[in-house]
C-alpha positions as CSV (number, residue, x, y, z in Angstrom):
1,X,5.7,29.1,6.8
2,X,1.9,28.9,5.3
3,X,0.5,26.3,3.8
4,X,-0.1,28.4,0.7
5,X,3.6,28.1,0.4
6,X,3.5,24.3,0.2
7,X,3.1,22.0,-2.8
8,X,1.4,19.0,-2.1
9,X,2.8,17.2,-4.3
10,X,6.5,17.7,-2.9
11,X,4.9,16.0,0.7
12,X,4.1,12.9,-1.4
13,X,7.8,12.8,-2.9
14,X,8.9,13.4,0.7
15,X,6.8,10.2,2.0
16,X,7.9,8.1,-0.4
17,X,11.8,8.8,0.0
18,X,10.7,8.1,4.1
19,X,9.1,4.9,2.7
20,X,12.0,3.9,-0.2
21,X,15.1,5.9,0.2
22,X,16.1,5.4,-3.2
23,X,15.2,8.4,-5.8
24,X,15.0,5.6,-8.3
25,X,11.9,3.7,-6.8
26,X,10.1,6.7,-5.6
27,X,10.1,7.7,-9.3
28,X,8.7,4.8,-10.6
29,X,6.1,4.6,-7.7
30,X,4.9,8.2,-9.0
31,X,5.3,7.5,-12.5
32,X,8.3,10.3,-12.9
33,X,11.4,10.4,-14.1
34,X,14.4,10.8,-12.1
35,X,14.9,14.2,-12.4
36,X,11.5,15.0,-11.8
37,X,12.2,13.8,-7.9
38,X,15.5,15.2,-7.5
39,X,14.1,18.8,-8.2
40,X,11.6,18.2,-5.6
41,X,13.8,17.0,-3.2
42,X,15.7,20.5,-4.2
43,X,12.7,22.4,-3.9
44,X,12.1,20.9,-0.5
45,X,15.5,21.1,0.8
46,X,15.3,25.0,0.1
47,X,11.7,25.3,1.6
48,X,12.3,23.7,4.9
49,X,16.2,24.7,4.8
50,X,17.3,21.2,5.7
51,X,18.8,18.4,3.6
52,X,15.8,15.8,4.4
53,X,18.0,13.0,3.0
54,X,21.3,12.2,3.0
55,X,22.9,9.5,0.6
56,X,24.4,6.7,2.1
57,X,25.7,3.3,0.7
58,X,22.5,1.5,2.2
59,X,20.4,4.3,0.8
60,X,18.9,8.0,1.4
61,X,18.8,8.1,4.8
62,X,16.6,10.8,6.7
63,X,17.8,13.9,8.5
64,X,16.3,14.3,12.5
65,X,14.1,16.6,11.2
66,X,13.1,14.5,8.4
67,X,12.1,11.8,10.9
68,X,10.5,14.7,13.2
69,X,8.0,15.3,10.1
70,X,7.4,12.1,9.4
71,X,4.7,10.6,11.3
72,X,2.8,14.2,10.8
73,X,3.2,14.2,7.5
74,X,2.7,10.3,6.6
75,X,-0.9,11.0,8.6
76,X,-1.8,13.8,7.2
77,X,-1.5,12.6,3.6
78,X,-3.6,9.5,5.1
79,X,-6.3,11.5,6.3
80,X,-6.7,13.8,3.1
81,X,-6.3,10.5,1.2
82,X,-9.3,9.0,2.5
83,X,-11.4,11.8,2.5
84,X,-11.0,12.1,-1.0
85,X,-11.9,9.0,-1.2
86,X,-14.3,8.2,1.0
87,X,-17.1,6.5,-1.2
88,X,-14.3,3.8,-2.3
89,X,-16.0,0.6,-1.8
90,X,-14.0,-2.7,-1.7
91,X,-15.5,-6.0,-3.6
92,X,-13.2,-9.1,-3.3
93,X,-14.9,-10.8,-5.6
94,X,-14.0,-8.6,-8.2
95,X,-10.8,-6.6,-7.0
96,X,-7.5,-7.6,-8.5
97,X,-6.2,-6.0,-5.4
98,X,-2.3,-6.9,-4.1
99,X,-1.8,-6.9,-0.5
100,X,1.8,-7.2,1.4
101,X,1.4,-8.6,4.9
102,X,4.1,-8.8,7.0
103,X,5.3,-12.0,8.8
104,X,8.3,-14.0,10.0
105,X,8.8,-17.3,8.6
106,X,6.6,-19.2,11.1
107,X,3.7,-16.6,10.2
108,X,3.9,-18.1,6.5
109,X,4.5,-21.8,7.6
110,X,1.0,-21.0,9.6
111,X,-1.3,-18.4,8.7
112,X,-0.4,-18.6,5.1
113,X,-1.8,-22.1,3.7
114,X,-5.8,-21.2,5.6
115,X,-5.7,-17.9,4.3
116,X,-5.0,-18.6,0.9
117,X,-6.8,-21.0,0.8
118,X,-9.9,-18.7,1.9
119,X,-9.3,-16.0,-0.7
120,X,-9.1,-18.8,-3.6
121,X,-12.9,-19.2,-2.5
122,X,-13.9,-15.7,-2.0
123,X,-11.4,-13.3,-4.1
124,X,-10.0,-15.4,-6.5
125,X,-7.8,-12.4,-8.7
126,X,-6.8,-11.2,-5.3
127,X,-3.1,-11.7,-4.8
128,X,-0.7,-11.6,-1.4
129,X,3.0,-11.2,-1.3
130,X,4.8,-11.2,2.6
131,X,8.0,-9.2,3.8
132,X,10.1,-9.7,6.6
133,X,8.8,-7.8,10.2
134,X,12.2,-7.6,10.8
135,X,12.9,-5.1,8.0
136,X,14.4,-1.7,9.6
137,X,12.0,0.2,7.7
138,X,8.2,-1.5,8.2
139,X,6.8,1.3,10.1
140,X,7.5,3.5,7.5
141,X,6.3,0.8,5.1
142,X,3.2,1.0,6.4
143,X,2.7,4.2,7.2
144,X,2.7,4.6,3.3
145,X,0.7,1.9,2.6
146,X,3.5,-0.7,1.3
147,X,2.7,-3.0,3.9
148,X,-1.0,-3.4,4.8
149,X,-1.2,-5.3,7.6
150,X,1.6,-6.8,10.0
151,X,0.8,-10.1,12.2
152,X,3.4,-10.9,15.0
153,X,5.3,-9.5,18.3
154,X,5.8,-6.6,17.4
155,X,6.5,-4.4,20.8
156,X,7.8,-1.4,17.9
157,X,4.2,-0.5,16.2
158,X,2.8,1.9,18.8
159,X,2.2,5.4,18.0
160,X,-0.3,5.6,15.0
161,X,-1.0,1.8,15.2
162,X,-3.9,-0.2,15.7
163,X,-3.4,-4.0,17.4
164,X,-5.6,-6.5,17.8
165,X,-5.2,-10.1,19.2
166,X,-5.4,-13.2,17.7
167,X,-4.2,-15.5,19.9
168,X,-1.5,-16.6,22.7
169,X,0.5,-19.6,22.5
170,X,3.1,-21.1,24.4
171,X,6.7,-23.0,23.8
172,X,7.1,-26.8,23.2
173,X,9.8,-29.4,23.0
174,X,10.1,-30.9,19.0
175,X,11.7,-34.1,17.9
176,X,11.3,-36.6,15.7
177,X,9.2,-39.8,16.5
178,X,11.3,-42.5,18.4
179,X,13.2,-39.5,19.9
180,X,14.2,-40.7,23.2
181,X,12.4,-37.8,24.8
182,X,9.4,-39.2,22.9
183,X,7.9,-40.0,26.6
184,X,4.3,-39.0,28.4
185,X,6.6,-36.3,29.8
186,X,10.2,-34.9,29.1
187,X,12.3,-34.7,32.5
188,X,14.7,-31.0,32.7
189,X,17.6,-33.3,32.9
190,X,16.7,-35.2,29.9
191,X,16.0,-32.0,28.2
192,X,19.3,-30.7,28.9
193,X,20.8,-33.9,27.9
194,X,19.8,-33.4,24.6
195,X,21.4,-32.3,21.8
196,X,19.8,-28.8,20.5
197,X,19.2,-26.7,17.0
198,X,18.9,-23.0,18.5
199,X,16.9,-20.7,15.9
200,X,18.9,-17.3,16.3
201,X,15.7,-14.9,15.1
202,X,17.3,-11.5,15.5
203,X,14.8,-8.8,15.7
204,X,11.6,-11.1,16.7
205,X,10.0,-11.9,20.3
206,X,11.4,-15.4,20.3
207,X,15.2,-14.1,21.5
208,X,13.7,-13.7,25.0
209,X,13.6,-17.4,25.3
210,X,16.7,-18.1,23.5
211,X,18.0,-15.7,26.5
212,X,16.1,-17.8,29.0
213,X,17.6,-21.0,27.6
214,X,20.9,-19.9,27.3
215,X,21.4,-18.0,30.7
216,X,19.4,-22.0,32.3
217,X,21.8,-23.8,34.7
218,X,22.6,-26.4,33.6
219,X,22.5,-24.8,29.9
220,X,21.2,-26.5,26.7
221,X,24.6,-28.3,24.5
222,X,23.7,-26.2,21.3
223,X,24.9,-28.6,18.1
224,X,23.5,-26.4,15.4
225,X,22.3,-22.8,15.3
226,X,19.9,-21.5,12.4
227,X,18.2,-18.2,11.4
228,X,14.9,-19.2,10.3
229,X,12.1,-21.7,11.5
230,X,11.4,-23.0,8.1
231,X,14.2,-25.7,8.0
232,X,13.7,-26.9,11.5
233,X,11.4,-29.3,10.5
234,X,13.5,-31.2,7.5
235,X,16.3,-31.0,10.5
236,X,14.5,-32.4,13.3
237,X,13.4,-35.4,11.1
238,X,16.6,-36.8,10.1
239,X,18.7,-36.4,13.3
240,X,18.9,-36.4,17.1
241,X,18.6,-32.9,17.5
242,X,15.5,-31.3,19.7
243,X,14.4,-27.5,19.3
244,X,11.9,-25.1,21.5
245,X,9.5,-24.2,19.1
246,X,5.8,-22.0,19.2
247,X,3.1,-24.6,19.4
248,X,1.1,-23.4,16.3
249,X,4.4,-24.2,14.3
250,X,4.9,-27.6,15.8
251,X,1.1,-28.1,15.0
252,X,1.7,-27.3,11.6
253,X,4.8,-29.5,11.4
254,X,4.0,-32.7,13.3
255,X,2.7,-34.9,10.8
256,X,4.6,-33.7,7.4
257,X,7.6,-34.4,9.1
258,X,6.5,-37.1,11.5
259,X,7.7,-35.1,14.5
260,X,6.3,-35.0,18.1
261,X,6.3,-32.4,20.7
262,X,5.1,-31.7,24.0
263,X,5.1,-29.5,26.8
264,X,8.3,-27.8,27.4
265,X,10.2,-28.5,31.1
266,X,11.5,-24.9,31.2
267,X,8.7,-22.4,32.5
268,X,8.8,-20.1,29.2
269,X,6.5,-16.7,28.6
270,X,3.9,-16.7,26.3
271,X,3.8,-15.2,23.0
272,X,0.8,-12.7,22.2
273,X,0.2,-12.9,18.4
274,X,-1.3,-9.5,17.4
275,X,-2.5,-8.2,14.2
276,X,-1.7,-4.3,13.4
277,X,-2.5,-1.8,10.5
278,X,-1.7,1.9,10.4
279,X,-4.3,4.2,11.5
280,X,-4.5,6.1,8.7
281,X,-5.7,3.2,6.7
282,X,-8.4,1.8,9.7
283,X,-11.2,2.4,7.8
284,X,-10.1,1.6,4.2
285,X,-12.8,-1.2,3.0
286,X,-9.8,-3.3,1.2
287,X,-7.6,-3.2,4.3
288,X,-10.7,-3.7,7.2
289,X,-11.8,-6.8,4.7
290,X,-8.5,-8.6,4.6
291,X,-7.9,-7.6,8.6
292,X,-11.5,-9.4,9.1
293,X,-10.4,-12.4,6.9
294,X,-7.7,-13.0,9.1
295,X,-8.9,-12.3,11.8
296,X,-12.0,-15.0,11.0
297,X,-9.9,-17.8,10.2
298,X,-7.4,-17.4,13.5
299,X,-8.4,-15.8,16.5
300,X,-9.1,-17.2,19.6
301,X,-11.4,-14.8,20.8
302,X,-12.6,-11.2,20.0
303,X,-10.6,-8.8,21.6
304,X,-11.7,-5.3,20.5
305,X,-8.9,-3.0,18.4
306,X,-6.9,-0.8,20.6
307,X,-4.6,2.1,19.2
């Protein structure tokens, strides 16, 4: 196959199916009508003699060799995008510019309020809307641009990735005030004489601990399990209940809830919290601005980009 034979157009229908899997979307991302995708999901069916997508109840879901020409094809469209244009400039005080980030609930509870905060001063008609890092498809998101940058642990983002680190933090012990763990110190056998709320976060970093936890002798006596962070706080106030929480959240959550926390008895891994962005979008000025804005307003240090 040449790539006189090729329509570039048809590689940007291809890259958004990766990115929506529904033909519905991708047309009106592309301003087409539905038909107008279908044929040139036809026309590159019969080009590469494959069916590329296949429908499913969740969805057009990609062949192998759809996935196989992803990454090349997602970076290649990156690269020719910002060459043609590479004399974009990016001014925030100006720009009506809306970026997706994506973060778990804790991310929202505690990058959210500084960095909003921050663009109301210096890119007032700029606007931010979060998804989920556990979606199934965020690589891809971002690989298309959907998603401009993702903050977490987030072991998956390798290939084509760039990280950098904000900060490391480690796990405390959160109760309410008056708690009778509410000591200099919380004893193991205290700890595990509490009663617990276990945050079940599927598809993040913190079900290492929840392993650690549960697998402890003696174990924790788990009262009440939850999916999210974001209600631990209204829970914790108003009961007995303790939780194992990251210490930015507890930070965050001490005093509007009137909760205290300290060190945690178990020994417990750190978290890494790193910052990542598709490399074919590393030196667009909109996304390097909002990476340096984070960046600013929460790291620890300066640790240097890796890809």
């Amino acid at each position: 196959m040449e790539l006189k034979d090729i329509d570039l157009n048809l590689l940007v229908v291809f890259n958004q199916l990766l990115a929506e899997r529904k033909v519905s979307k991708v047309a009106e991302n592309l301003g087409l009508g539905q038909p107008a995708v279908s044929n040139a999901l036809a026309r590159l069916r019969k080009l590469f003699d494959d069916e590329l997508f296949t429908r499913t109840a969740s969805g057009m879901q990609p062949t192998p060799f759809a996935e196989q020409l992803a990454e090349s094809v997602g970076y290649a469209l990156g690269m020719i995008h910002g060459a043609v244009n590479a004399r974009n400039t990016f001014d925030p005080r100006t720009s009506k510019r809306s970026f997706t980030v994506g973060m778990t609930d804790i991310g929202e509870i505690y990058f959210l309020p500084p960095l909003m905060q921050r663009i109301e001063e210096v890119a007032p008609s700029v606007t931010i809307s979060t998804v989920r890092n556990t979606a199934t498809n965020l690589k891809d998101a971002m690989e298309s641009g959907q998603v401009d940058l993702a903050v977490g642990l987030l072991p998956q983002l390798k290939a084509g990735f760039f990280q950098r680190r904000l900060f490391e933090q480690n796990y405390v012990c959160m109760f309410r005030k008056g708690h009778r763990l509410d000591q200099k110190k919380i004893r193991l056998q205290d700890f595990f004489g509490a009663d617990h709320v276990a945050i079940v976060s599927a598809g993040t970093g913190h079900g290492q601990v929840d392993e650690i936890l549960d697998n402890h002798s003696p174990q924790r006596q788990v009262k009440l399990k939850v999916p999210h962070f974001v209600a631990v706080g209204h829970i914790l106030q108003s009961t007995d209940l303790v939780a194992t929480v990251p210490e930015r959240l507890a930070e965050r959550m001490a005093a509007p809830f009137e909760l205290r926390y300290l060190a945690h008895p178990v020994k417990l891994p750190k978290i890494a919290i790193n910052m990542f962005w598709h490399a074919k979008f590393h030196k667009d000025p909109a996304n390097q601005w909002l990476r340096s804005l984070v960046f600013d307003l929460h790291a620890d240090a300066s640790p240097g980009a890796k890809g």
